[in-house]
matplotlib code that plots the C-alpha trace (Angstrom):
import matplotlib.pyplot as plt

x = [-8.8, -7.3, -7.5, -7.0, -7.7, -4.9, -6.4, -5.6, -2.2, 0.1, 1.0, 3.8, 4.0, 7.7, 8.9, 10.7, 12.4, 10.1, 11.2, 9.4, 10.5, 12.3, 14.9, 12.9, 15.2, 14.0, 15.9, 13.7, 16.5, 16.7, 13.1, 10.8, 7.0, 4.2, 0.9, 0.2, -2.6, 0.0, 3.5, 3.7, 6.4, 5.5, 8.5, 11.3, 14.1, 13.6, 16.2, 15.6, 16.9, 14.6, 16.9, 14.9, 12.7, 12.8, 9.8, 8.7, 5.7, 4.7, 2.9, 1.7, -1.0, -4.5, -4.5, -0.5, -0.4, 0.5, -0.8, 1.5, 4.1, 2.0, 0.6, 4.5, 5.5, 2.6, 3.3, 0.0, 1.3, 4.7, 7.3, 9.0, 12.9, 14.7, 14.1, 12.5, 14.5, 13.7, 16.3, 18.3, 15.9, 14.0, 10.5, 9.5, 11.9, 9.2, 5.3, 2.6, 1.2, 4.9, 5.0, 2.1, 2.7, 5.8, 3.1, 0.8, -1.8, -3.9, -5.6, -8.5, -10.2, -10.8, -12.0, -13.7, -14.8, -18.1, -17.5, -17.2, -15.9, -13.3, -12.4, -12.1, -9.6, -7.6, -7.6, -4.5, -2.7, -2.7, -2.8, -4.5, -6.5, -9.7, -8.2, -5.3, -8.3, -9.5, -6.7, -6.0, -10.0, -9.6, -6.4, -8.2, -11.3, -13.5, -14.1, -17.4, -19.1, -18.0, -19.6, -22.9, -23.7, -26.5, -23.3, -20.4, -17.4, -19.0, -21.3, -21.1, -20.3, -21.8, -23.6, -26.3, -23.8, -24.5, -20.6, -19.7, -16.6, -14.9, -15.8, -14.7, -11.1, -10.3, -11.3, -8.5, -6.0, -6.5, -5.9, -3.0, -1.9, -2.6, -0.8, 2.2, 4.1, 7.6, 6.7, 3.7, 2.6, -0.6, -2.7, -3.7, -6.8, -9.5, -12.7, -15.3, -15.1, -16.1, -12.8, -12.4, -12.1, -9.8, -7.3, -7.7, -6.8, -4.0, -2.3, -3.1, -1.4, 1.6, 1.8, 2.0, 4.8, 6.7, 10.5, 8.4, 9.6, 6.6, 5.4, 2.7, 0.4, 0.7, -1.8, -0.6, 2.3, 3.5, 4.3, 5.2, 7.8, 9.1, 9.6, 12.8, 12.5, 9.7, 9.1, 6.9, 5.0, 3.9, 1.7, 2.6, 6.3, 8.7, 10.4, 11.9, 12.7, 15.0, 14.0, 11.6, 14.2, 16.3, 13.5, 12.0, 15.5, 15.5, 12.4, 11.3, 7.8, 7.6, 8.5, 5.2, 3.1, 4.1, 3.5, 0.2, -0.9, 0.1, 0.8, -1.9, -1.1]
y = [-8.1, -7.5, -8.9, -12.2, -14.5, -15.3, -18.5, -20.2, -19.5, -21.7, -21.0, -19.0, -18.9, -20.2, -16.9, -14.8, -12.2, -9.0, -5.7, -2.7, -0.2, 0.1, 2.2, 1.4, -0.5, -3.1, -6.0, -8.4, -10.8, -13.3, -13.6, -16.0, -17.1, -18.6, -19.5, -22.7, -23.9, -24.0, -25.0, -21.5, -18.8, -15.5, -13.7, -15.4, -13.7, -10.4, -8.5, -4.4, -2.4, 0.4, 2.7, 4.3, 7.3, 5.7, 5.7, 2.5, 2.9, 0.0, 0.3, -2.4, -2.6, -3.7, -7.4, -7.3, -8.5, -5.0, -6.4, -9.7, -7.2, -5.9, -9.6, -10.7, -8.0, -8.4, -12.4, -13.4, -15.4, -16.9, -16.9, -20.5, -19.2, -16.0, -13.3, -10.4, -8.5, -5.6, -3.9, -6.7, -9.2, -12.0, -11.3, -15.2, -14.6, -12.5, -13.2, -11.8, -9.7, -8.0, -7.5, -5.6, -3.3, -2.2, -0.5, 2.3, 0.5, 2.1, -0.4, 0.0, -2.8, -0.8, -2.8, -1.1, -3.2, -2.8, -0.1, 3.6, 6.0, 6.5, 3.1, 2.2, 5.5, 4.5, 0.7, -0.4, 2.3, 3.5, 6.9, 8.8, 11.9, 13.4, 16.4, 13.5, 11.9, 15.0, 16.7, 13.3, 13.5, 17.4, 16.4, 13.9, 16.1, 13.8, 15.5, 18.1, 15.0, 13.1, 16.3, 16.1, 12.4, 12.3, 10.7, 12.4, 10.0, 7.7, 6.9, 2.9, 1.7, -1.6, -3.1, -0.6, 2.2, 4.3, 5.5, 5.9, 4.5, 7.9, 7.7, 5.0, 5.3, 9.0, 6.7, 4.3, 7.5, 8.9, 5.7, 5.2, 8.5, 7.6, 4.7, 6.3, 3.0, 3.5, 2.2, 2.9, 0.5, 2.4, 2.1, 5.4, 4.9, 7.1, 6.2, 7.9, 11.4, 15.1, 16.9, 18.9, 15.5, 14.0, 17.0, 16.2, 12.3, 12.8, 15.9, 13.1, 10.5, 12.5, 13.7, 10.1, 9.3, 12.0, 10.5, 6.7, 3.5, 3.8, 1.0, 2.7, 1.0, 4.1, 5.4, 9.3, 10.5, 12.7, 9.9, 7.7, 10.6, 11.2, 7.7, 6.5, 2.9, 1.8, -1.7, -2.6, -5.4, -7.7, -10.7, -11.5, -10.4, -7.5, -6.8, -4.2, -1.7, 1.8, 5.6, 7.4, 8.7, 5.7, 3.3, 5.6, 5.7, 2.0, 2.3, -1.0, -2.0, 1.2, 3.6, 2.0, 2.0, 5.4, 6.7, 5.2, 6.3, 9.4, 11.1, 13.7, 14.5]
z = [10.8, 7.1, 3.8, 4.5, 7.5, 9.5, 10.8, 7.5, 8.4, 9.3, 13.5, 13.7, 17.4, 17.6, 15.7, 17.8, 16.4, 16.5, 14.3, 16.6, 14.2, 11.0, 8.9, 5.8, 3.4, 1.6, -0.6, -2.9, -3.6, -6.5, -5.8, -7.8, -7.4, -9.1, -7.2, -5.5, -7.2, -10.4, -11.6, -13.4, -11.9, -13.0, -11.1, -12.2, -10.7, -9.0, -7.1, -6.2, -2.7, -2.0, 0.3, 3.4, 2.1, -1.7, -3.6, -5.8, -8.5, -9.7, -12.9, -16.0, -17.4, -16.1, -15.1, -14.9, -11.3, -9.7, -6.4, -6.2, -5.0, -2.0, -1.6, -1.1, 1.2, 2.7, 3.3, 2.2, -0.7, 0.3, -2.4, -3.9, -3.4, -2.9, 0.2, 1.5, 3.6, 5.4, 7.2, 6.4, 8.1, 6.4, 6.1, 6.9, 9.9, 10.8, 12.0, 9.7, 12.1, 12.6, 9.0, 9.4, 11.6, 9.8, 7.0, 6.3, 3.7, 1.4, -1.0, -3.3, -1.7, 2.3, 4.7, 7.3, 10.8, 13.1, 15.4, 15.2, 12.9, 15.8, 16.2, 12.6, 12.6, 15.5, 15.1, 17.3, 17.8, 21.6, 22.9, 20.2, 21.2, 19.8, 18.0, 16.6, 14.8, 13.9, 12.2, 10.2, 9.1, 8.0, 6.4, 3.9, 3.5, 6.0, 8.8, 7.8, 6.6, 10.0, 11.8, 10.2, 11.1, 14.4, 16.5, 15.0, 15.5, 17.5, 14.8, 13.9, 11.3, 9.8, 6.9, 6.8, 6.8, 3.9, 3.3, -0.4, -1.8, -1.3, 2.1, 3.0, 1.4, 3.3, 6.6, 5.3, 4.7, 7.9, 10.0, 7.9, 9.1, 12.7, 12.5, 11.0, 10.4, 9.3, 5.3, 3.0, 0.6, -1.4, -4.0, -5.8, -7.5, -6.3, -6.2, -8.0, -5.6, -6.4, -7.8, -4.8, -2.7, -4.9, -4.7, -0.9, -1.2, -3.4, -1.3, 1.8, -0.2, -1.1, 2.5, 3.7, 1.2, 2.6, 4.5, 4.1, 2.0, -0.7, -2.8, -4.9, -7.2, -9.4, -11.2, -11.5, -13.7, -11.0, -8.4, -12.1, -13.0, -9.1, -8.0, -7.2, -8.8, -11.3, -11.6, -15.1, -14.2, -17.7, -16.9, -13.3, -14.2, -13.7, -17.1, -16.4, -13.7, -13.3, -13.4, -15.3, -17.5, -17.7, -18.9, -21.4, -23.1, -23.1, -25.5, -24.0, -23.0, -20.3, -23.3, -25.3, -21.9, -21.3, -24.4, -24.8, -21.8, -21.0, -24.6, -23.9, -20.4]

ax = plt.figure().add_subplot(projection="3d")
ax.plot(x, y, z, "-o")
ax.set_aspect("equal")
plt.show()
């Protein structure tokens, strides 16, 4: 289950090399892309390394193309030349479902599957005890609501589940901090929560950054101001990319974004 269906996919059974675990570096090199459907590239020719442990905000403004980074990593849009690499491996070396297990992912769009709260929590990862799911569901804030449902955890979740938007993205935190993959990639807009519940998410989402590879949609000037890299996407593109400090002394296109944005925070 994810965001896309795999059986559209081409087979990928002959892949063999499999990356159980990983350092966390990753190298976009000389990559370019456009979509299929059209002769356009909008990444002309990217190249970044993200040590292990960096931190990568990726801002622009709305309808930028912020997610065509995650969609690349990601391997659900393939790229027309160039590489991925993490830990010095080719991404399309790689199966999908490999790629995937390699992340933490916290998007705005959750995705949720019919079974229990538990389940939903756990999702493939083996050997994770009761109190496990509970801690990670106290960490985002989750777990007194969890408690007053009739079957607790092993309440099901389906269509007719009545789980706000809130909800449902601390359930997406917490099995992201079950799964404890070695990298993060996360989007940081919160839904429309109570204040208290958003101080939760975002102490969850800066506890899952912690020691990961972090490619954050950002949407907070204190991950903007702390990340390592921050790549400016402009109409599908990245223009520019460097430090906070660095780019605001370019007085380029993050100087005016910033600026804008952020002048009364």
């Amino acid at each position: 289950l994810g965001l896309h269906s795999w059986e559209e996919m081409e087979n990928e059974s002959h892949k063999t090399k499999v990356l159980t675990s990983a350092k966390g570096e990753i190298e976009f090199r000389n990559v370019r892309f456009g979509y299929e459907d059209t002769d356009v590239t909008v990444i002309h020719d990217f190249s970044a390394i993200a040590k292990p442990g960096q931190k990568i905000a990726i801002v622009g403004p709305t309808g930028a193309g912020k997610t065509t980074m995650v969609n690349l990593l990601m391997r659900f849009h393939e790229i027309k030349s160039g590489s991925i690499l993490i830990d010095g491996i080719p991404i399309s070396e790689l199966t999908r479902e490999n790629v995937h297990e390699l992340f933490c992912m916290v998007l705005q769009d959750t995705w949720l599957f019919e079974g229990t709260i538990r389940e939903n929590i756990v999702y493939c990862k083996e050997g994770v005890s009761d109190e496990g799911v509970k801690n990670a569901c106290k960490a985002v804030g989750i777990h007194h609501f969890v408690k007053t449902l009739p079957h607790g955890y092993d309440t099901v979740l389906n269509d007719e589940s009545s789980l706000s938007a809130g909800q449902k993205q601390q359930l997406t935190i917490a099995r992201a901090m079950i799964q404890n993959a070695p990298m993060l990639i996360l989007d940081e807009a919160t839904s429309s929560v109570d204040t208290r519940t958003e101080i939760l998410i975002q102490q969850a989402m800066d506890k899952l950054m912690e020691n990961r590879t972090s490619f954050v949609i950002a949407h907070r000037l204190s991950t903007i101001k702390n990340a390592d890299i921050i790549l400016v996407m402009k109409d599908g593109d990245i223009i520019e990319s460097g430090s906070h400090v660095a780019l605001l002394e370019k007085g380029g296109f993050y100087a005016e974004l910033y600026n804008s944005q952020f002048e009364t925070a």
